[in-house]
C-alpha positions as CSV (number, residue, x, y, z in Angstrom):
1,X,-59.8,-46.4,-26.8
2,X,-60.3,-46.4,-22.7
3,X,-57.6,-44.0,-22.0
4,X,-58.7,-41.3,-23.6
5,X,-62.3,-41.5,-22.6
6,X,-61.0,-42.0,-19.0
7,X,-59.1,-38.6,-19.7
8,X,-61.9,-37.0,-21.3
9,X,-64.1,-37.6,-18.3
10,X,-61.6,-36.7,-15.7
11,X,-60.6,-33.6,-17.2
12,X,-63.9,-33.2,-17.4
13,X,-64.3,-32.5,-13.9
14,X,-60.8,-31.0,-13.2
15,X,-59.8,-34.3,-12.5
16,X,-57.5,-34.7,-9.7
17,X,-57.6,-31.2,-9.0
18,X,-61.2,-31.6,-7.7
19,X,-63.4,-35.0,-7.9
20,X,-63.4,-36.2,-10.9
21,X,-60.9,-38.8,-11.4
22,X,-62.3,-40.6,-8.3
23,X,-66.0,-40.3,-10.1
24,X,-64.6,-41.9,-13.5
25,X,-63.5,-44.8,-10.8
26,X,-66.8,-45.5,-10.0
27,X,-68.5,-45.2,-13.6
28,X,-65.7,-47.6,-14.3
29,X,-65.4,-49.9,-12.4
30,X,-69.1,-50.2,-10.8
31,X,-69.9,-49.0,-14.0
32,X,-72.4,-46.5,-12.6
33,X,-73.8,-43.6,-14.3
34,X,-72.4,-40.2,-14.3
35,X,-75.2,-39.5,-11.5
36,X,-75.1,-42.2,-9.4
37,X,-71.0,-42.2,-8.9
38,X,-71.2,-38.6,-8.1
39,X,-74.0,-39.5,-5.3
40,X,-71.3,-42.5,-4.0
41,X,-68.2,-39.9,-3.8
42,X,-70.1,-37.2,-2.5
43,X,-71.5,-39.7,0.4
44,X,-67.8,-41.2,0.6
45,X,-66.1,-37.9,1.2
46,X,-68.8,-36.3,3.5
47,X,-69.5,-33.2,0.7
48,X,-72.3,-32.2,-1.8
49,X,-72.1,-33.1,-5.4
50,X,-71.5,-29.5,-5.8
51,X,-68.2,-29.5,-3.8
52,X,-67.2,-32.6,-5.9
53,X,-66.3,-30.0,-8.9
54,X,-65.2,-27.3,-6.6
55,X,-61.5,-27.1,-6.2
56,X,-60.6,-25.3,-3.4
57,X,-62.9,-27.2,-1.4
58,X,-61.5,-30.9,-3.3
59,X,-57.8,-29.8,-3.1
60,X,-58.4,-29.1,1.1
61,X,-60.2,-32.1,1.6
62,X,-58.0,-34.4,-1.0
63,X,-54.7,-33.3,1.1
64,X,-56.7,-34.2,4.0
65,X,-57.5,-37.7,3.1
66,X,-54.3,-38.4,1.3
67,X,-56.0,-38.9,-1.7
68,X,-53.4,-37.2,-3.6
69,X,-53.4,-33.6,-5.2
70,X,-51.8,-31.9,-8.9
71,X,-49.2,-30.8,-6.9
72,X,-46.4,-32.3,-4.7
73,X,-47.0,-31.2,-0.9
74,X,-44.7,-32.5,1.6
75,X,-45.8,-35.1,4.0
76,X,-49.1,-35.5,2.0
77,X,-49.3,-39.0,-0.1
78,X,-48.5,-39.0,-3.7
79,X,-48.5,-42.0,-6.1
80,X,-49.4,-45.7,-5.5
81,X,-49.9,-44.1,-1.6
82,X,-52.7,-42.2,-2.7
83,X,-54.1,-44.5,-4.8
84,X,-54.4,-47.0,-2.3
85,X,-56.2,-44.7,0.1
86,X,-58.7,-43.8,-2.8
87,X,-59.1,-47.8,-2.8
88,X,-60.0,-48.0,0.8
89,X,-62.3,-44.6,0.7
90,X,-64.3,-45.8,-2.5
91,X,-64.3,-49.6,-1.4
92,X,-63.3,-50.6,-4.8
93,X,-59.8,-52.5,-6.1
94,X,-57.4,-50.5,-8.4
95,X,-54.8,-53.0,-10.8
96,X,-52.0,-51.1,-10.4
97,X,-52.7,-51.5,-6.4
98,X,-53.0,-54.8,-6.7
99,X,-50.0,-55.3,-8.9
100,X,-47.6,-53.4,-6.3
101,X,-49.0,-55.9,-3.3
102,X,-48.2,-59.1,-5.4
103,X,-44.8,-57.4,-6.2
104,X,-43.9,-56.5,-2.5
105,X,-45.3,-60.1,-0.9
């Protein structure tokens, strides 16, 4: 039942193409309303809530922060990379994160 609420909310707000996958992190795993996680990411990435749903803006600043983007660029991070700088910009844990650390030590 999780996943597709997660989805649901993501795609919500363009998910990874703008803000809203890293606002579902919050609601989830601070479990935060839909409010106060936007007010968090916003602060976090330096950006109005506004910009949070604007994807030109997201998909500049996302690149930038190597928090991953819908689509492949070279030199930027993809996969458990980005995931692990979305960790360290949201101060929150992520499983599969922590999984690939136990795997690699």
């Amino acid at each position: 039942m999780g996943m597709p609420i997660s989805h649901i909310m993501t795609s919500g707000m363009s998910g990874i193409r703008a803000a809203g996958d890293l606002v579902a992190r919050m609601e989830f795993s601070k479990s935060m309303r839909i409010g106060e996680a936007k007010d968090y990411v916003s602060k976090k990435l330096g950006v109005s809530t506004m910009d949070l749903s604007d994807e030109y803006v997201m998909r500049e600043l996302r690149e930038e922060l190597g928090l991953g983007v819908i689509t492949s660029v070279a030199g930027v991070p993809k996969g458990i990379a980005a995931k692990m700088n979305i960790e360290k910009l949201l101060d929150i844990k992520i499983n599969s994160c922590e999984m690939f650390r136990n795997k690699i030590a």
